[in-house]
ZAVORO-177235 format. One line per field, with one value per residue: residue number from 1; residue in three letters; y, x, z of N, C-alpha, C in turn. Coordinates in steps of 0.2 Angstrom, whole numbers, plus 5000, padded with zeros to 4 digits. Layout:
N
seq	c(NUM	...) .
type	c(Ala	...) .
ny	c(Y	...) .
nx	c(X	...) .
nz	c(Z	...) .
cay	c(Y	...) .
cax	c(X	...) .
caz	c(Z	...) .
cy	c(Y	...) .
cx	c(X	...) .
cz	c(Z	...) .
This chain:
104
seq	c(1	2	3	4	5	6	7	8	9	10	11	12	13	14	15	16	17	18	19	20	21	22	23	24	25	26	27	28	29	30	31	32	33	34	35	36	37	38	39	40	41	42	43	44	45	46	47	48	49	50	51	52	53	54	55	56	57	58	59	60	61	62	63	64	65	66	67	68	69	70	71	72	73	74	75	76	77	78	79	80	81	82	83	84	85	86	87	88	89	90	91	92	93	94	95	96	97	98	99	100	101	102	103	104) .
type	c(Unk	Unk	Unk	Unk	Unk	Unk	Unk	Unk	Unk	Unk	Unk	Unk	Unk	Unk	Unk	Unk	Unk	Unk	Unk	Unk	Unk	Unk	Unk	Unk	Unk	Unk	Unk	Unk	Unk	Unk	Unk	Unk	Unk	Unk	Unk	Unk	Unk	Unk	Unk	Unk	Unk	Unk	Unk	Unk	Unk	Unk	Unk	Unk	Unk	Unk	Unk	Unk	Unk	Unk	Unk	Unk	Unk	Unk	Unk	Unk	Unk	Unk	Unk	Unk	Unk	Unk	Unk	Unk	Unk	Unk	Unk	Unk	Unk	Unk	Unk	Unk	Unk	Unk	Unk	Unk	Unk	Unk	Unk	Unk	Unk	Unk	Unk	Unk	Unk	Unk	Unk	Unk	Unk	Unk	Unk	Unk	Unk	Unk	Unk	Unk	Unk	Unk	Unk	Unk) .
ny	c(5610	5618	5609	5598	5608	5609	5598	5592	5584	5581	5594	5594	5589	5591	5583	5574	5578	5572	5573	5569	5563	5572	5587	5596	5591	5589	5579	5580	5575	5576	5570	5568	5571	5565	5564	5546	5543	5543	5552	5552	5564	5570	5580	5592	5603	5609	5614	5612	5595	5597	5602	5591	5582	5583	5587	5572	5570	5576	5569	5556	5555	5561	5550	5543	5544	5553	5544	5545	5551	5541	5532	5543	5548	5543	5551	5560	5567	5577	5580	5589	5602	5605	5610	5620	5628	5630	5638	5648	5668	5679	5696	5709	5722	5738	5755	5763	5754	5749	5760	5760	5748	5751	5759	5752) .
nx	c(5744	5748	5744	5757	5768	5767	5768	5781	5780	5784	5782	5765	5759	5750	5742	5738	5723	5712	5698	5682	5667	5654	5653	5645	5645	5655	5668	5682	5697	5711	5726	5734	5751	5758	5775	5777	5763	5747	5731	5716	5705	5689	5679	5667	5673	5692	5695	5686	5689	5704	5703	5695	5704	5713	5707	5706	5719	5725	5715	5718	5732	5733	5728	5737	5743	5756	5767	5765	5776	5785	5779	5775	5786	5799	5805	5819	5826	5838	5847	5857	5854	5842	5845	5853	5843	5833	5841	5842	5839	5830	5832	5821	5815	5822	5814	5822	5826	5814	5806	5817	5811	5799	5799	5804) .
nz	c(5378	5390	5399	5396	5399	5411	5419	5409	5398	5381	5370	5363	5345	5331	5317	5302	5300	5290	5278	5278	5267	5262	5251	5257	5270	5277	5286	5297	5303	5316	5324	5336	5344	5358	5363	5365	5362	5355	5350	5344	5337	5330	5321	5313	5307	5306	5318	5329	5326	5332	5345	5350	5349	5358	5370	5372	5373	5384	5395	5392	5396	5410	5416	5416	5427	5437	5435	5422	5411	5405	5398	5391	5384	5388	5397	5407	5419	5421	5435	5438	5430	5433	5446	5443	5434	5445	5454	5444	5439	5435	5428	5426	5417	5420	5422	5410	5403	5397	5393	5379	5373	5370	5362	5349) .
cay	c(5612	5619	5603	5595	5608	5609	5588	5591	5581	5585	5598	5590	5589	5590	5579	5571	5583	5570	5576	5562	5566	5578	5594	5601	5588	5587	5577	5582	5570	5577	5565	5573	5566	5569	5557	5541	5544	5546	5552	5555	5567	5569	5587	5594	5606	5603	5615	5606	5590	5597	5601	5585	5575	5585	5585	5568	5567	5578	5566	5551	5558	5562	5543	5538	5548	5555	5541	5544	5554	5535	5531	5548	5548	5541	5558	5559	5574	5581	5584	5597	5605	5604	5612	5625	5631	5633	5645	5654	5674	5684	5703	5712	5730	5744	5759	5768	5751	5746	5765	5758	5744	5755	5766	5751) .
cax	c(5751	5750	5747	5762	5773	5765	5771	5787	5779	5785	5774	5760	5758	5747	5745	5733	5716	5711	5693	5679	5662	5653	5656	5643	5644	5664	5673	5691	5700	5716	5729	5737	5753	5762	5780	5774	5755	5742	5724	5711	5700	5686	5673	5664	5678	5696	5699	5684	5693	5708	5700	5694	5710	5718	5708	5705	5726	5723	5713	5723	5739	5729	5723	5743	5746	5761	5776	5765	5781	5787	5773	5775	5792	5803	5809	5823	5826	5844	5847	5862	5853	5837	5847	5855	5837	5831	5844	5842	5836	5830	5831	5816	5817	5820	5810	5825	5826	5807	5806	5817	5809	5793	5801	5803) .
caz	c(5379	5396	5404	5396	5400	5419	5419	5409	5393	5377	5367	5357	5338	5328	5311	5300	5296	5286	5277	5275	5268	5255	5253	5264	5275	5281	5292	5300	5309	5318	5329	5344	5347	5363	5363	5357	5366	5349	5352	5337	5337	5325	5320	5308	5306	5310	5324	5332	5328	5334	5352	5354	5350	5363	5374	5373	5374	5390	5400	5394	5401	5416	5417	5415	5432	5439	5430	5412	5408	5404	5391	5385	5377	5388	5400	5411	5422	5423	5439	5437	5425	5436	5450	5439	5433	5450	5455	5441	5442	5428	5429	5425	5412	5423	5418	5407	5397	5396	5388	5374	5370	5370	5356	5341) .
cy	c(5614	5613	5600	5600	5609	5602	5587	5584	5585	5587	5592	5593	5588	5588	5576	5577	5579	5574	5569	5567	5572	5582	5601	5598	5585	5586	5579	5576	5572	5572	5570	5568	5570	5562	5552	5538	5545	5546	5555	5557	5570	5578	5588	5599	5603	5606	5612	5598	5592	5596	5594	5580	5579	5586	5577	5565	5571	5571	5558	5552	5560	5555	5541	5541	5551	5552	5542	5546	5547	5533	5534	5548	5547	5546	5557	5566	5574	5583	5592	5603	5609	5610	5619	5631	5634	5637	5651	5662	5678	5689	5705	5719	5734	5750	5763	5761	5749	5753	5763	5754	5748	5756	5761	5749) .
cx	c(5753	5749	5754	5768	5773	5771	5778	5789	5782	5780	5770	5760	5753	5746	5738	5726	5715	5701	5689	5672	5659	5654	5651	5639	5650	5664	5678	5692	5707	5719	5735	5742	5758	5769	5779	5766	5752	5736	5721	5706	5695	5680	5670	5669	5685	5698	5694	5688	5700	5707	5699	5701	5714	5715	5705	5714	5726	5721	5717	5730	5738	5728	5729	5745	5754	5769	5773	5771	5784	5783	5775	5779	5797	5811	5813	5825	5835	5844	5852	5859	5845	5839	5849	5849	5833	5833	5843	5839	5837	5826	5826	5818	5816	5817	5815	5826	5818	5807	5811	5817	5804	5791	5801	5796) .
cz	c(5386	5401	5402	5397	5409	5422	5415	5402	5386	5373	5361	5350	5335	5321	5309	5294	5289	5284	5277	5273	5262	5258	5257	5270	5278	5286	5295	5305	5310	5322	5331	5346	5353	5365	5361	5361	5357	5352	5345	5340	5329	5324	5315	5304	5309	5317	5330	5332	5332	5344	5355	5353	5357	5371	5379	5376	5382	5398	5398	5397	5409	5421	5419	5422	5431	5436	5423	5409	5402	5399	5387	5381	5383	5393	5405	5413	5425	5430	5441	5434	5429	5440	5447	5437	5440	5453	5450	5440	5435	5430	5425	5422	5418	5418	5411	5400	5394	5393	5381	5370	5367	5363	5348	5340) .
Protein backbone atom coordinates (compact mmCIF):
# COMPACT_ATOMS: atom_id res chain seq x y z
CA UNK A 1 0.00 0.00 0.00
CA UNK A 2 2.70 2.49 0.78
CA UNK A 3 4.46 1.91 -2.29
CA UNK A 4 1.35 2.70 -4.39
CA UNK A 5 0.36 5.55 -2.78
CA UNK A 6 4.36 6.88 -2.67
CA UNK A 7 3.79 6.41 -6.89
CA UNK A 8 0.27 7.58 -7.00
CA UNK A 9 -1.03 3.81 -8.07
CA UNK A 10 -4.34 2.89 -7.04
CA UNK A 11 -4.57 0.83 -3.75
CA UNK A 12 -4.27 -2.78 -4.10
CA UNK A 13 -6.89 -5.54 -3.55
CA UNK A 14 -6.96 -8.35 -2.50
CA UNK A 15 -9.13 -11.35 -4.05
CA UNK A 16 -9.20 -15.07 -4.38
CA UNK A 17 -7.81 -17.20 -1.24
CA UNK A 18 -8.47 -20.01 -3.07
CA UNK A 19 -7.64 -23.19 -0.53
CA UNK A 20 -5.96 -26.38 -2.40
CA UNK A 21 -4.94 -29.49 -0.39
CA UNK A 22 -5.77 -31.68 2.67
CA UNK A 23 -6.90 -30.48 5.61
CA UNK A 24 -3.51 -30.47 7.33
CA UNK A 25 -1.76 -29.86 4.50
CA UNK A 26 -3.53 -26.27 2.93
CA UNK A 27 -2.85 -24.26 0.27
CA UNK A 28 -3.97 -20.28 -0.12
CA UNK A 29 -3.54 -18.73 -3.09
CA UNK A 30 -4.40 -14.90 -3.00
CA UNK A 31 -4.18 -12.41 -6.18
CA UNK A 32 -3.05 -8.82 -5.75
CA UNK A 33 -4.46 -6.51 -8.03
CA UNK A 34 -3.26 -3.09 -8.38
CA UNK A 35 -5.36 -1.32 -11.63
CA UNK A 36 -5.27 -4.04 -14.23
CA UNK A 37 -1.56 -5.42 -12.80
CA UNK A 38 -2.48 -9.15 -11.23
CA UNK A 39 0.13 -11.02 -9.16
CA UNK A 40 -0.45 -14.57 -7.46
CA UNK A 41 0.83 -15.27 -4.40
CA UNK A 42 0.73 -18.77 -2.85
CA UNK A 43 1.47 -20.15 1.29
CA UNK A 44 0.59 -22.31 3.61
CA UNK A 45 -1.68 -19.89 5.04
CA UNK A 46 -3.39 -16.94 3.44
CA UNK A 47 -1.67 -14.14 5.13
CA UNK A 48 1.60 -15.81 3.91
CA UNK A 49 -0.16 -16.04 0.51
CA UNK A 50 -1.18 -12.68 0.78
CA UNK A 51 2.60 -11.35 1.60
CA UNK A 52 3.86 -13.05 -1.27
CA UNK A 53 1.34 -11.92 -3.97
CA UNK A 54 2.24 -8.37 -2.81
CA UNK A 55 5.19 -8.49 -2.60
CA UNK A 56 5.62 -10.06 -5.71
CA UNK A 57 3.17 -7.04 -7.11
CA UNK A 58 5.79 -4.69 -5.32
CA UNK A 59 8.79 -5.74 -7.35
CA UNK A 60 6.71 -6.01 -10.52
CA UNK A 61 5.71 -2.33 -10.24
CA UNK A 62 9.23 -1.56 -9.49
CA UNK A 63 10.29 -3.49 -12.72
CA UNK A 64 7.56 -1.15 -14.79
CA UNK A 65 9.73 1.95 -13.58
CA UNK A 66 8.72 5.48 -13.21
CA UNK A 67 5.66 5.52 -16.45
CA UNK A 68 4.24 1.98 -14.84
CA UNK A 69 1.42 4.25 -13.72
CA UNK A 70 0.29 3.35 -17.49
CA UNK A 71 0.17 -0.32 -17.03
CA UNK A 72 -1.24 0.17 -13.86
CA UNK A 73 -4.61 1.67 -14.42
CA UNK A 74 -4.31 4.20 -16.76
CA UNK A 75 -3.48 7.54 -14.16
CA UNK A 76 -3.53 11.05 -15.23
CA UNK A 77 -2.49 13.78 -12.96
CA UNK A 78 -4.76 16.96 -12.60
CA UNK A 79 -2.74 19.57 -12.69
CA UNK A 80 -5.16 22.22 -11.08
CA UNK A 81 -5.97 19.82 -8.55
CA UNK A 82 -2.26 19.02 -8.14
CA UNK A 83 -1.45 22.73 -7.62
CA UNK A 84 -4.47 23.22 -5.25
CA UNK A 85 -3.04 20.20 -3.01
CA UNK A 86 0.33 21.63 -2.75
CA UNK A 87 -0.84 24.82 -1.40
CA UNK A 88 -2.86 23.34 0.88
CA UNK A 89 -2.26 23.89 4.97
CA UNK A 90 -3.73 21.87 7.59
CA UNK A 91 -3.98 23.36 11.01
CA UNK A 92 -2.74 21.25 13.75
CA UNK A 93 -5.00 20.95 17.58
CA UNK A 94 -3.95 23.54 19.66
CA UNK A 95 -3.60 22.50 23.33
CA UNK A 96 -7.41 23.78 24.43
CA UNK A 97 -8.92 21.58 21.41
CA UNK A 98 -6.42 18.44 21.68
CA UNK A 99 -7.82 18.48 25.43
CA UNK A 100 -11.35 17.89 23.98
CA UNK A 101 -10.72 15.45 21.86
CA UNK A 102 -8.78 13.74 24.94
CA UNK A 103 -12.09 13.91 26.82
CA UNK A 104 -14.42 11.30 24.45
Amino acid sequence: QEHCVRHGYPMPTYTGEAVDGQTHQKKFAVVCTVGKIKETGSGSSKKDAKRESAQKMINKLKSLGPNGGEQAGDLTVDEEVLKKMSNLKVNTLNPEDSEKVAGF
